[in-house]
VODODO-917032 format. One line per 2 residues: number of its first residue (from 1); their letters; for each residue x, y, z of N, C-alpha, C. Coordinates in steps of 0.05 Angstrom, whole numbers, plus 5000, padded with zeros to 4 digits. Layout:
# VODODO-917032
NUM = A = X:Y:Z:X:Y:Z:X:Y:Z; ...
***
This chain:
# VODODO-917032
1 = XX = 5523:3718:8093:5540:3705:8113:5537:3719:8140; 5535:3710:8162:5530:3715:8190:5568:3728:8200
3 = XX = 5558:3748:8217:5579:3752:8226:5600:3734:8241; 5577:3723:8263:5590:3700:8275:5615:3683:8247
5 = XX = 5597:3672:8227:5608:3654:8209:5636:3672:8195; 5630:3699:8194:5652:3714:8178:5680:3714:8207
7 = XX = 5667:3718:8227:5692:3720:8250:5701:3696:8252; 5696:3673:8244:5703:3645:8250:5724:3642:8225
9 = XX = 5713:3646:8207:5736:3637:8181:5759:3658:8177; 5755:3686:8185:5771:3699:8185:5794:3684:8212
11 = XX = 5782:3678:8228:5807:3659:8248:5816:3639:8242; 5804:3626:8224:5818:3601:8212:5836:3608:8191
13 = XX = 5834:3632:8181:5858:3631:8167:5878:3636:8173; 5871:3653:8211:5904:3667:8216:5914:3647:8241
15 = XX = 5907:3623:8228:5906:3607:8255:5929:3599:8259; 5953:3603:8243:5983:3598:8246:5988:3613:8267
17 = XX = 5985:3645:8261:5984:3673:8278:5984:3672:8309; 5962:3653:8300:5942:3661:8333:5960:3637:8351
19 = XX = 5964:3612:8340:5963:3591:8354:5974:3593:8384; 6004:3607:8386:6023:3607:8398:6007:3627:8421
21 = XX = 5996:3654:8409:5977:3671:8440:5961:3653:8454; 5945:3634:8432:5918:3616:8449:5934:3604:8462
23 = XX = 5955:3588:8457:5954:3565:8476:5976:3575:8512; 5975:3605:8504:5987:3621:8524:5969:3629:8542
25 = XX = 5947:3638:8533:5916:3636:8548:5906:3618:8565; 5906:3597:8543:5905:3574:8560:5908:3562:8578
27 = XX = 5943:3567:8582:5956:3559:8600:5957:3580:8627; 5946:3615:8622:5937:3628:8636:5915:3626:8657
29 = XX = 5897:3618:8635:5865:3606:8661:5878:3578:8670; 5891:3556:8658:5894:3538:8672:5905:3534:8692
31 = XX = 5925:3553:8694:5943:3546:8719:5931:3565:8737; 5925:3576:8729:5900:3601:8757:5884:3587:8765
33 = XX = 5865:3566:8752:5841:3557:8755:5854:3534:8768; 5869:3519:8761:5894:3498:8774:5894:3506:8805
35 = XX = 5909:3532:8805:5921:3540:8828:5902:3539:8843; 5875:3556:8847:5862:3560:8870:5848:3535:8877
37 = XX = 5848:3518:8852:5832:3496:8864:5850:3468:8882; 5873:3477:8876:5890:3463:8892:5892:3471:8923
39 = XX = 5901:3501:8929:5899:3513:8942:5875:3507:8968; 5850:3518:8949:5825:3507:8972:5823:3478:8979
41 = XX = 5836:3456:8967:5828:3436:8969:5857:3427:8999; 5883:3442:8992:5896:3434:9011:5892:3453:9042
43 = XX = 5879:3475:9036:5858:3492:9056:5842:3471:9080; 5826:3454:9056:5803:3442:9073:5821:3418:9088
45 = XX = 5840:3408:9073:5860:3383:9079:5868:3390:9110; 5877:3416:9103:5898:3421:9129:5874:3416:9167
47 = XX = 5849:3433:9154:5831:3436:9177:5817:3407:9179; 5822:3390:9162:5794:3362:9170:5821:3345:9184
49 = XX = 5849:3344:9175:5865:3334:9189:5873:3339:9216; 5869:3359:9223:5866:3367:9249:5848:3362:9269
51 = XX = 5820:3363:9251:5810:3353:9260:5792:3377:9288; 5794:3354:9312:5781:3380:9333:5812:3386:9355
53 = XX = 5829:3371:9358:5859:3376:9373:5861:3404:9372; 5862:3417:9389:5871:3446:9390:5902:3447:9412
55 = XX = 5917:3424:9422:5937:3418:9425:5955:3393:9421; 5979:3399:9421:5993:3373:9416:6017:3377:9439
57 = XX = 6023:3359:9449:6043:3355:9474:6073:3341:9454; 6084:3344:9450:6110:3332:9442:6137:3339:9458
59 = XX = 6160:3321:9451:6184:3335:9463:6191:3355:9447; 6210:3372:9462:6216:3392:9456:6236:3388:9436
61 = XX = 6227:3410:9415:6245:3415:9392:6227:3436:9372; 6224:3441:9344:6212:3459:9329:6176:3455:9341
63 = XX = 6166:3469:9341:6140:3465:9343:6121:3452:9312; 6127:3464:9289:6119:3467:9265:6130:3434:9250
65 = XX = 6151:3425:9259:6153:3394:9251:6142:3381:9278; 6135:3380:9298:6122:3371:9318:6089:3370:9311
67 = XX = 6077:3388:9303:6048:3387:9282:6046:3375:9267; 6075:3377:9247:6072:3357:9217:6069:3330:9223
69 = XX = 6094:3331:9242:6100:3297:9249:6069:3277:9258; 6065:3296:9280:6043:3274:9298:6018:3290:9293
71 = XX = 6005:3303:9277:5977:3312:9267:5979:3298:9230; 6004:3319:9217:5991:3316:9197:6013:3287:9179
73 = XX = 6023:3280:9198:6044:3260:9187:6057:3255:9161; 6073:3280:9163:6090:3287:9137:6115:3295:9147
75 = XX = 6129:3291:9173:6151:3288:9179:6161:3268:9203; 6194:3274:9209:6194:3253:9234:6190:3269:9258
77 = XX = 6187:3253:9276:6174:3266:9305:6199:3277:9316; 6188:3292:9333:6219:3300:9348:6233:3282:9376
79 = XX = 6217:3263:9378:6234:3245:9400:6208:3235:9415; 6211:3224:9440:6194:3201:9458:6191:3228:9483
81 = XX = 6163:3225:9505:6159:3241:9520:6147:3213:9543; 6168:3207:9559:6164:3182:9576:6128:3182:9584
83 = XX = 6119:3165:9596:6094:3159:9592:6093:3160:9627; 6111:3162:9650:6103:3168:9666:6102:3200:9668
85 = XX = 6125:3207:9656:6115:3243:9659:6097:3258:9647; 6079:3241:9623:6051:3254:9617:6029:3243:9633
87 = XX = 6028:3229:9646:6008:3212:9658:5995:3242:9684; 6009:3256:9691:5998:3276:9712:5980:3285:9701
89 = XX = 5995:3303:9673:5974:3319:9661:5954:3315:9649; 5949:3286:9644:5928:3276:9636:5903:3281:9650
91 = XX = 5903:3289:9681:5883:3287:9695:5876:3313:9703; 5890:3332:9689:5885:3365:9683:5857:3362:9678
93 = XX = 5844:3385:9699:5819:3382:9697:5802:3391:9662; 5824:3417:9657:5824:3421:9634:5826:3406:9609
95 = XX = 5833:3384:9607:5839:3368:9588:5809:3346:9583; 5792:3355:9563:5771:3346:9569:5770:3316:9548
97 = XX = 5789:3316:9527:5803:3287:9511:5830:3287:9510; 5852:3261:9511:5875:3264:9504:5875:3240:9496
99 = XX = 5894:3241:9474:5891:3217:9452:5931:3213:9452; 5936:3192:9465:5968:3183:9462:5964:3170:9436
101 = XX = 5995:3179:9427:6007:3161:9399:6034:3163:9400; 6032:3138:9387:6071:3129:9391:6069:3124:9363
103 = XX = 6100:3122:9356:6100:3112:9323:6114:3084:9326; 6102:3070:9311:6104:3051:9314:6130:3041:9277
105 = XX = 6125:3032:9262:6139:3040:9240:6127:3033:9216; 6128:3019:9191:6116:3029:9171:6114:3002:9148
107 = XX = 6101:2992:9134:6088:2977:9114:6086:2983:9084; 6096:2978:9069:6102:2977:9037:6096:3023:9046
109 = XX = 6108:3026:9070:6117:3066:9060:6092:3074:9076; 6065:3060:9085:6053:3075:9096:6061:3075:9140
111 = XX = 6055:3089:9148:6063:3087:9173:6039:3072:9195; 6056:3063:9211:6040:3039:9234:6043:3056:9259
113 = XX = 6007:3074:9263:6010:3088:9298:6001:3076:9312; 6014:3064:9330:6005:3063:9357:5988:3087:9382
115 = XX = 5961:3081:9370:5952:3090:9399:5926:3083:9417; 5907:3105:9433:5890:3091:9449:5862:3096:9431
117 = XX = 5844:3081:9441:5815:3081:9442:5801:3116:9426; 5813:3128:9436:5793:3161:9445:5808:3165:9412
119 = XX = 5829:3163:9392:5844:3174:9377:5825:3173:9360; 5809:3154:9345:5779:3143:9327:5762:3176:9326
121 = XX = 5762:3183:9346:5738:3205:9355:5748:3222:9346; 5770:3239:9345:5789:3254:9332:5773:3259:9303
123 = XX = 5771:3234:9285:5764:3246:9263:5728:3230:9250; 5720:3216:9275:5700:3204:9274:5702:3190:9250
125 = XX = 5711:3169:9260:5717:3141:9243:5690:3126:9242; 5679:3113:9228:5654:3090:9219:5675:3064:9218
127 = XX = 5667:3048:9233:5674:3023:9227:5655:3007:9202; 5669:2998:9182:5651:2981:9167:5650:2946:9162
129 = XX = 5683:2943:9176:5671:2910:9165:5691:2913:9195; 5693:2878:9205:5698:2879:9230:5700:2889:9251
131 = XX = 5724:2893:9266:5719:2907:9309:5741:2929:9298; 5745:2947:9318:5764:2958:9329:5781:2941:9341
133 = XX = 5815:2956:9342:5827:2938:9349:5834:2943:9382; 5833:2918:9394:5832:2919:9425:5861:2904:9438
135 = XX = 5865:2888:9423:5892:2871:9436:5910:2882:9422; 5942:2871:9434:5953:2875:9417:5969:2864:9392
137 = XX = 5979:2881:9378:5987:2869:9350:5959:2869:9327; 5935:2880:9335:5913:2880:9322:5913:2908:9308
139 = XX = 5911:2909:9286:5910:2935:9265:5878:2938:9252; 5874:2963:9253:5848:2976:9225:5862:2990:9211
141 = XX = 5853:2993:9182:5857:3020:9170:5826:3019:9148; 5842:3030:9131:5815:3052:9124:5806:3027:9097
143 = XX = 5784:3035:9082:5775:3019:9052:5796:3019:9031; 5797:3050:9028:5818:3057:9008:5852:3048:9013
145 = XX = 5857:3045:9036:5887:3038:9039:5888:3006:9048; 5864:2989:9047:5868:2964:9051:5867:2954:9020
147 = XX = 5855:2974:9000:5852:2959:8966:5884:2972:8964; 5896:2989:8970:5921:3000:8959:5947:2975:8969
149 = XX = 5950:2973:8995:5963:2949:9002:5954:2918:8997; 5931:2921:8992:5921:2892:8989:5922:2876:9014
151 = XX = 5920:2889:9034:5919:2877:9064:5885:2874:9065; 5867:2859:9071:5833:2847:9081:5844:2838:9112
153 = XX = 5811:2841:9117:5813:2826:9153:5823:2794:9150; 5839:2790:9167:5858:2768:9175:5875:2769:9159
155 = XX = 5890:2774:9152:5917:2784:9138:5933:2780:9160; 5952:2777:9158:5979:2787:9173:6004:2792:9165
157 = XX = 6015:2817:9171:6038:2827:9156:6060:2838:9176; 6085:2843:9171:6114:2857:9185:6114:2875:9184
159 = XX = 6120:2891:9205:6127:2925:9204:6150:2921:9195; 6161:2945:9186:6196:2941:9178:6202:2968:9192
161 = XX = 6230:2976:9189:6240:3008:9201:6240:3022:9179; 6236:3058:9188:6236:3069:9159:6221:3059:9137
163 = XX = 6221:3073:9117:6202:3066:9094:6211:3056:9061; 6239:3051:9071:6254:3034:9052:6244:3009:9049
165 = XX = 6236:2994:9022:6237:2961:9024:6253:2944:9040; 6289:2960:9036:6308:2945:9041:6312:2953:9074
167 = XX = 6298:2964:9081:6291:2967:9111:6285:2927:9138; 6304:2940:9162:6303:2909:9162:6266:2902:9180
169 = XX = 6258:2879:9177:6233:2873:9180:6228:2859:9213; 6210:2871:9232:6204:2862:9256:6194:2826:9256
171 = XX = 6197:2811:9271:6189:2788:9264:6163:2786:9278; 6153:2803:9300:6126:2809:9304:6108:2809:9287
173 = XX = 6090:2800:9281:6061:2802:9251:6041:2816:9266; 6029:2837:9253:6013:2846:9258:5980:2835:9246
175 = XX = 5956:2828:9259:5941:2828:9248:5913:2846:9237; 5911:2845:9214:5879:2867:9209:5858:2852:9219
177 = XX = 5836:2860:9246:5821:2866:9249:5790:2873:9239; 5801:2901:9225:5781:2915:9218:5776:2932:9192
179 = XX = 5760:2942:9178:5761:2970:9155:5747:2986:9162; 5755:3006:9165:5733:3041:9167:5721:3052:9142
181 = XX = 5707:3063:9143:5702:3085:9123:5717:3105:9113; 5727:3107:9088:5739:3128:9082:5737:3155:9095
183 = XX = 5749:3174:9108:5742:3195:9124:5748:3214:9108; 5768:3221:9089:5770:3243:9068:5795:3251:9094
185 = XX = 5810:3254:9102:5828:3254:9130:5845:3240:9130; 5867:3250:9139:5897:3232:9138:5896:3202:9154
187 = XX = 5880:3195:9171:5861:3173:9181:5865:3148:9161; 5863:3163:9139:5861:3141:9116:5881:3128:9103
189 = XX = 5904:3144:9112:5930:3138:9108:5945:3123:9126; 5941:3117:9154:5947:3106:9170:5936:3065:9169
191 = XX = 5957:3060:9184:5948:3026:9198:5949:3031:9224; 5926:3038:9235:5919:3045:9270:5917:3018:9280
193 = XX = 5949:3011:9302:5946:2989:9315:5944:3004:9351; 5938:2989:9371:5936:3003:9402:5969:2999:9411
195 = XX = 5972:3025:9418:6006:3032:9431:6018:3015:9443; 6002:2991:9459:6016:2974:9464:6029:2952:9437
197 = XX = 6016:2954:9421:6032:2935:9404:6067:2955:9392; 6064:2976:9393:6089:2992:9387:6112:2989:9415
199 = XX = 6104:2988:9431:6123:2977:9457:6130:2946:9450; 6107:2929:9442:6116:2896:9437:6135:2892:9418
201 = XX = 6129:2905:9391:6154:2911:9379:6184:2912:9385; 6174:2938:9393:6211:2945:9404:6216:2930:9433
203 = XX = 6199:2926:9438:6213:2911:9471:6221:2923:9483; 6199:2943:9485:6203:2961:9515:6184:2957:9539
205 = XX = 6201:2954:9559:6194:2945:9590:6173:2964:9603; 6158:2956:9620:6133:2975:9627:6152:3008:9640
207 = XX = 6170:3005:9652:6187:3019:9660:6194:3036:9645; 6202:3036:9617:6217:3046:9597:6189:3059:9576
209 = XX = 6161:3056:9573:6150:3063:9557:6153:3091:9554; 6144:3097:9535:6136:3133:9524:6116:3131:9494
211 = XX = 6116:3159:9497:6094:3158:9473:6104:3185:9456; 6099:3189:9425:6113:3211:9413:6097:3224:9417
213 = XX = 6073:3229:9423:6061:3258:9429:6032:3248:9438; 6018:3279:9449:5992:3267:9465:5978:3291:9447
215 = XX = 5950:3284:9433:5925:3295:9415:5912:3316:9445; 5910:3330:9448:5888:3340:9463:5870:3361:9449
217 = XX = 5851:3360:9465:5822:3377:9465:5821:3377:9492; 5816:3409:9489:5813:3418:9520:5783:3429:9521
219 = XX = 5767:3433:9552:5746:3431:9558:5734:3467:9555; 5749:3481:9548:5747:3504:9543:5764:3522:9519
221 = XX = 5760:3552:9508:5779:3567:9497:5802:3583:9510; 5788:3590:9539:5810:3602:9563:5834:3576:9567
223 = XX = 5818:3545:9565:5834:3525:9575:5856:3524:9550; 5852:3521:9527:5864:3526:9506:5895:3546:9502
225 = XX = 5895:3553:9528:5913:3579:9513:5932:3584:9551; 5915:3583:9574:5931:3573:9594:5945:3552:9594
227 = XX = 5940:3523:9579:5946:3499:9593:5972:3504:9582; 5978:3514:9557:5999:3510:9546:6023:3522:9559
229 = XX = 6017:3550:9565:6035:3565:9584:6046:3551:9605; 6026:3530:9627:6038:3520:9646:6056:3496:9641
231 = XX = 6052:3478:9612:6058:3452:9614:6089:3461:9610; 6092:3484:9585:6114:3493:9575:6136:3505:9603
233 = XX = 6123:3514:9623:6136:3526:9645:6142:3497:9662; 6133:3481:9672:6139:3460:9690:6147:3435:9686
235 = XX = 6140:3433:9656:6146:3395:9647:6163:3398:9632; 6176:3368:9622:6199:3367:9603:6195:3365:9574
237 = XX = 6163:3379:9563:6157:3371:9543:6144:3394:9540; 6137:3398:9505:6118:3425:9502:6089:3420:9492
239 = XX = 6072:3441:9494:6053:3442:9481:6047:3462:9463; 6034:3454:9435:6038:3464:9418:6006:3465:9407
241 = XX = 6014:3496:9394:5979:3510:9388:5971:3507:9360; 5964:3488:9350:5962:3478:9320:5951:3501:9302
243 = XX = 5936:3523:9320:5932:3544:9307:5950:3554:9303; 5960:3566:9314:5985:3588:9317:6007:3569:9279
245 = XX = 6008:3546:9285:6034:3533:9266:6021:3533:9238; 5989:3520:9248:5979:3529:9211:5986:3557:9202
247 = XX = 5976:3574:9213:5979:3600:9202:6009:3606:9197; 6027:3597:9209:6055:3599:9200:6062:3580:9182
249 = XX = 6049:3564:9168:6049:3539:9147:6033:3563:9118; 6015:3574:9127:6008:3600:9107:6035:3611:9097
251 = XX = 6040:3626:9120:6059:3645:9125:6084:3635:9099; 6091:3605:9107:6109:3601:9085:6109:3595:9065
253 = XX = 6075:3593:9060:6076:3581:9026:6068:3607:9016; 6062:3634:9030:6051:3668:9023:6072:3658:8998
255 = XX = 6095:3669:8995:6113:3674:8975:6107:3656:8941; 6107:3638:8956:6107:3619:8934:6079:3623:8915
257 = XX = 6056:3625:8933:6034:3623:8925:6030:3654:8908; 6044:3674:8912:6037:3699:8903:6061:3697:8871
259 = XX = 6082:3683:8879:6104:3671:8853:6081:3660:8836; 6070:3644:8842:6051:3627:8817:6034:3638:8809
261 = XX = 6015:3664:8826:6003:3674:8816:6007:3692:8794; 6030:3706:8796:6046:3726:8782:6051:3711:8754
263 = XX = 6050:3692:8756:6072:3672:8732:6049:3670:8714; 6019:3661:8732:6005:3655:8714:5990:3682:8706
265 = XX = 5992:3699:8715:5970:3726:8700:5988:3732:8687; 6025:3730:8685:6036:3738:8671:6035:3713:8642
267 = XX = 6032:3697:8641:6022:3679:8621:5994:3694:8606; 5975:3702:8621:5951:3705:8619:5949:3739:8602
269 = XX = 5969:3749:8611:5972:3779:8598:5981:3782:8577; 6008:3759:8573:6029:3761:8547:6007:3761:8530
271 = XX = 5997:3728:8528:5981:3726:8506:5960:3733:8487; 5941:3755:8509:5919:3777:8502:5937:3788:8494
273 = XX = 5955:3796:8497:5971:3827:8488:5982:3821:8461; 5994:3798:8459:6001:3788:8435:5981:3785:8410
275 = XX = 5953:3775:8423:5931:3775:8406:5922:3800:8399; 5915:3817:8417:5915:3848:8412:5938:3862:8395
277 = XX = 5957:3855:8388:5981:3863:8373:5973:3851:8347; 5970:3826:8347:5964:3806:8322:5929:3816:8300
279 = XX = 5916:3821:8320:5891:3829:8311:5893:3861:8300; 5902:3874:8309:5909:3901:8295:5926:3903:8273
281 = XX = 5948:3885:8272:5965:3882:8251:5945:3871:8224; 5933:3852:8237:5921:3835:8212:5895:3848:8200
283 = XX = 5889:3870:8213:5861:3896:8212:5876:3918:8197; 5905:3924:8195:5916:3934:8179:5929:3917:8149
285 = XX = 5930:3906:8162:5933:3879:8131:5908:3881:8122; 5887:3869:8125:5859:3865:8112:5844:3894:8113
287 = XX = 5857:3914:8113:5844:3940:8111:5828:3946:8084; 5838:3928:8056:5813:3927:8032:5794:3912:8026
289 = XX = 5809:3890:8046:5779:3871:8054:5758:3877:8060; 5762:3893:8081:5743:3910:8101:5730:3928:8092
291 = XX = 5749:3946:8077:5726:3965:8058:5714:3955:8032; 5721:3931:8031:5695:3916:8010:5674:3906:8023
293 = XX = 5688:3896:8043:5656:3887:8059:5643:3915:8057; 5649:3934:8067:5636:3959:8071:5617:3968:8038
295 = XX = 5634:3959:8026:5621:3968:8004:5593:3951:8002; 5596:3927:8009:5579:3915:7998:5553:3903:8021
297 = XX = 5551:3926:8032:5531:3934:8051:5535:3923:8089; 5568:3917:8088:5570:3903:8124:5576:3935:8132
299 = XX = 5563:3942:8155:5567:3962:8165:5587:3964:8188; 5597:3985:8200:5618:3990:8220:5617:3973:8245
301 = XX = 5586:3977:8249:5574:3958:8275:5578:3931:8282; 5570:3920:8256:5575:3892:8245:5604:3878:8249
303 = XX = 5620:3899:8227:5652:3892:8229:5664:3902:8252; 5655:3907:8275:5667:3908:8295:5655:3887:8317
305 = XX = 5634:3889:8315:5621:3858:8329:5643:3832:8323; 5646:3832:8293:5669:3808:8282:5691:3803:8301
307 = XX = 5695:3839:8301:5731:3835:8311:5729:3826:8337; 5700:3838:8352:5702:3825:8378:5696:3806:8382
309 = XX = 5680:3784:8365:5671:3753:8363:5693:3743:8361; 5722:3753:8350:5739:3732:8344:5764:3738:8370
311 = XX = 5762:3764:8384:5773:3756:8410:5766:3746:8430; 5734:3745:8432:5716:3735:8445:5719:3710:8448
313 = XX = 5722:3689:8423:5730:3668:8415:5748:3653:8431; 5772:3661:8421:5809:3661:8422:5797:3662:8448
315 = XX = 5794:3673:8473:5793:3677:8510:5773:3667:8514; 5748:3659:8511:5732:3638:8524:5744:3618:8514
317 = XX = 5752:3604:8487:5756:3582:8484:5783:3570:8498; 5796:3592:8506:5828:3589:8524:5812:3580:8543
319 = XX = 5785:3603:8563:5782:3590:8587:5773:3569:8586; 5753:3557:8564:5747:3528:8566:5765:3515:8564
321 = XX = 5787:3506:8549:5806:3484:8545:5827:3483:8564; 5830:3515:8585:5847:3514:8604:5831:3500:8638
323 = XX = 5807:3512:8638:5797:3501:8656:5792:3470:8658; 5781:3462:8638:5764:3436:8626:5790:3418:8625
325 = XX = 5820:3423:8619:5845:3411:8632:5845:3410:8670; 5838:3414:8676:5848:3412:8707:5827:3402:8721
327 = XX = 5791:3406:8713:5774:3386:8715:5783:3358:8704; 5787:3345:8685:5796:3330:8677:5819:3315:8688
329 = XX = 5837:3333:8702:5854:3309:8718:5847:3302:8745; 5826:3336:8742:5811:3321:8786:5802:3298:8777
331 = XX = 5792:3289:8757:5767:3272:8752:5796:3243:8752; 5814:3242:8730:5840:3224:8723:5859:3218:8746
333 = XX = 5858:3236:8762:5894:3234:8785:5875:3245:8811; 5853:3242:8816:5836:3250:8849:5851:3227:8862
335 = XX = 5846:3199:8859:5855:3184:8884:5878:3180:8885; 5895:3184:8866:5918:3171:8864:5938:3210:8880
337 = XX = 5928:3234:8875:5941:3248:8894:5938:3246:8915; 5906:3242:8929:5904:3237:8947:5917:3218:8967
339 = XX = 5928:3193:8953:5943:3168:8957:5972:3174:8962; 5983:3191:8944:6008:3199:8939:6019:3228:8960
341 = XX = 6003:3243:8960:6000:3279:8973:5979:3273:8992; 5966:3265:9006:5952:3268:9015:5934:3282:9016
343 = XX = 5928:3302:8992:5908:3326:8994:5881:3309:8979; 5855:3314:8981:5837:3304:8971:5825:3325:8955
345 = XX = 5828:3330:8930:5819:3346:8913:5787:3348:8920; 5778:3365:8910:5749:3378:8910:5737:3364:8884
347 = XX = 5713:3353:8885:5696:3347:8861:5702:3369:8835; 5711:3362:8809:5715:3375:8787:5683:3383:8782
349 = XX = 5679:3413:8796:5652:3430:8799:5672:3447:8791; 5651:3474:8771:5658:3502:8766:5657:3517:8790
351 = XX = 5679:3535:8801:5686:3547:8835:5670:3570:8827; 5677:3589:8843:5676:3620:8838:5688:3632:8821
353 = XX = 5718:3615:8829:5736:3628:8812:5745:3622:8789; 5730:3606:8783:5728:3594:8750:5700:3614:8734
355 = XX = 5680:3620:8749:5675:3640:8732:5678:3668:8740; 5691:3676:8764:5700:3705:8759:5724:3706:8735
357 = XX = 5746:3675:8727:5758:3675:8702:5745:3670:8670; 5718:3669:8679:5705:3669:8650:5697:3697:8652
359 = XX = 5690:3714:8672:5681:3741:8668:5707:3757:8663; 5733:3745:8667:5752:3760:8665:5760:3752:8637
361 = XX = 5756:3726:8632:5755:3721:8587:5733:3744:8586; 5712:3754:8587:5695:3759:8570:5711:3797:8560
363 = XX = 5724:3806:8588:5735:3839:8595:5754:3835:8576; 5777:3814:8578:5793:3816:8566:5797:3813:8536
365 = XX = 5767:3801:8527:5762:3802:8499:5760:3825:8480; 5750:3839:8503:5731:3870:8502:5752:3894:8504
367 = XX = 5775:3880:8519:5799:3906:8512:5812:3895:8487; 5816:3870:8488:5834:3870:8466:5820:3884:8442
369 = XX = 5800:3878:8434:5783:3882:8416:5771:3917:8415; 5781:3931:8433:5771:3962:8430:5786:3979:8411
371 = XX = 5816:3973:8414:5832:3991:8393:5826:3985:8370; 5818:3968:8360:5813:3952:8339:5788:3963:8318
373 = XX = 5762:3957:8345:5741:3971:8336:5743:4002:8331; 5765:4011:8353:5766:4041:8347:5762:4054:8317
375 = XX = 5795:4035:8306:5805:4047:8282:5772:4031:8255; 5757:4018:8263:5749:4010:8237:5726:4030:8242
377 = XX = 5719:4042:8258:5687:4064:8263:5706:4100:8251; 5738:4090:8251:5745:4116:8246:5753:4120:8212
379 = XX = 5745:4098:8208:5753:4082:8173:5732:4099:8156; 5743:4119:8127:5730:4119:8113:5734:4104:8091
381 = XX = 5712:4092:8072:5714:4074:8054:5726:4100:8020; 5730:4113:8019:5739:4126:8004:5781:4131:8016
383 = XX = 5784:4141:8033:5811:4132:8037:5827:4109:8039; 5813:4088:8045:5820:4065:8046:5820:4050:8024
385 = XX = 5805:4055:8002:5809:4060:7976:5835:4073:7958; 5836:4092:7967:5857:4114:7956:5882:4099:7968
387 = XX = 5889:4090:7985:5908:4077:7997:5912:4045:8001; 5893:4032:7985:5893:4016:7973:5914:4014:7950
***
């Protein structure tokens, strides 16, 4: 009989034993292997949504919901910035794009922006079936969010307020235009109609327009980092350094993210430890087993190879069934988080850190498994006998 085959049946019999460590393992590499791949994937989210904007002009209020709101559109804006008092700065020599958006309001929960021409370029949009929209009341959106609403070119549908059903409904119709290419970018989540249709809406007078915030890209890195100082000193509105707020969007998930980490190596530790507890116990249980094998020519070498084939086992087969879970739902729940969270998961590919956690199954096999081998190389087959 092969060692391999002797470490295999010897696990099947203590497979009551073991069950409860493995599936603690398991759940060790998975939620690690989970974690970072979530992590990088809302990493790349954060930077393709941004895009190239290295400012945002809004009214004044938090800077960090002023980003969310009008970049990454996961909150409400902080108010209107009249459209004659940005119109100066627009012609800042520094300001080498500026992209106005108004909010306009929202369709079976997704939101309706109003804005200009230059906003497309932001995340380099492909048009695929019809125009861009030029008049007003004319909408695009993306492939993926015209199969999700079931809106096609010539459609026409109601904005409503808020994102309640029972929200009351504009009698204005908007029409689709056009479809883009999926961009992998919050782009995709939007119904991009031109800002004048968000004024037709509400019925605001040329007098009365504004816009919730202005996209810029400035023509330099010096320009980047002055303009903001001056707009903040002289106008009634701020500008805001989308760098500066990501990194404080780090800043507040640091905690949380080092909580999960903790949770899961602490998952990841119990259960080696428990198997390491379980495997020595059961190496003192089968202690005349072992010196029969011995007798009957398996040597120390051998029966310790076993003990390490069968922790070896127990932690790679954790990292396979824990990893090979979380591939499996990139592959099952990719569009529908993406649809729901907006994050676009990463192709279910093995990372780095899926096999620095298979090199970390292979160590941890190799400790559990040392005390173990210790005591059977320190085993004589005549005491173990006698104490039999």
């Amino acid at each position: 009989m092969t060692t391999l085959k002797l470490a295999v049946l010897q696990l099947w019999n203590r497979k009551t034993r073991l069950i409860v460590q493995w599936v603690m393992v398991i759940l060790g590499f998975g939620l690690i292997s989970g974690f970072f791949t979530l992590q990088s994937s809302v990493d790349d989210q954060l930077v393709s949504d941004l895009g190239d904007v290295n400012q945002v002009w809004t009214a004044k209020g938090s800077p960090l919901q002023g980003l969310l709101a009008n970049v990454y559109h996961m909150d409400a804006p902080l108010g209107n910035i009249a459209l004659q008092e940005v119109k100066p700065w627009l012609k800042n020599p520094m300001v080498e794009r500026a992209s106005l958006i108004g909010y306009g309001d929202t369709y079976k929960g997704r939101r309706i922006l109003g804005t200009d021409s230059t906003w497309k370029s932001i995340y380099n949009l492909t048009l695929s079936d019809g125009s861009w929209p030029v008049n007003t009341m004319d909408v695009v959106l993306s492939k993926s969010l015209s199969s999700e609403l079931g809106l096609s070119i010539g459609d026409n549908f109601q904005g409503q307020h808020g994102e309640s059903a029972d929200e009351h409904h504009h009698e204005e119709k908007y029409h689709v235009v056009g479809l883009f290419d999926n961009s992998q970018t919050v782009a995709d989540r939007l119904l991009i109609t031109p800002l004048s249709s968000v004024w037709h809406v509400h019925h605001i007078s040329e007098e009365e327009q504004a816009v919730t915030a202005v996209l810029v890209k400035t023509n330099s890195p010096m320009a980047m980092f002055q303009l903001p100082r001056v707009i903040n000193e002289k106008s009634t509105f701020q500008a805001i350094l989308p760098s500066i707020e990501v990194n404080r969007i780090y800043a507040l998930l640091g905690n949380t993210k080092s909580a999960f980490i903790v949770l899961s190596v602490l998952f990841l530790l119990l259960g080696v430890f428990s198997i390491s507890i379980t495997l020595y116990e059961v190496m003192r249980a089968q202690q005349f087993d072992h010196t029969l094998l011995r007798v009957f020519g398996l040597s120390p070498r051998r029966l310790g190879a076993m003990i390490y084939l069968q922790a070896f086992f127990i932690t790679s087969s954790g990292w396979v069934i824990g990893v090979g879970i979380i591939k499996l739902i990139q592959v099952l729940y990719r569009s529908q988080i993406a649809q729901k969270f907006g994050v676009n998961l990463a192709p279910p590919t093995l990372t780095p850190t899926d096999i620095y956690l298979f090199s970390l199954a292979v160590l941890l096999a190799l400790v559990v498994s040392v005390p173990v081998i210790i005591r059977i190389f320190k085993m004589t087959i005549h005491k173990n006998i006698k104490n039999a």
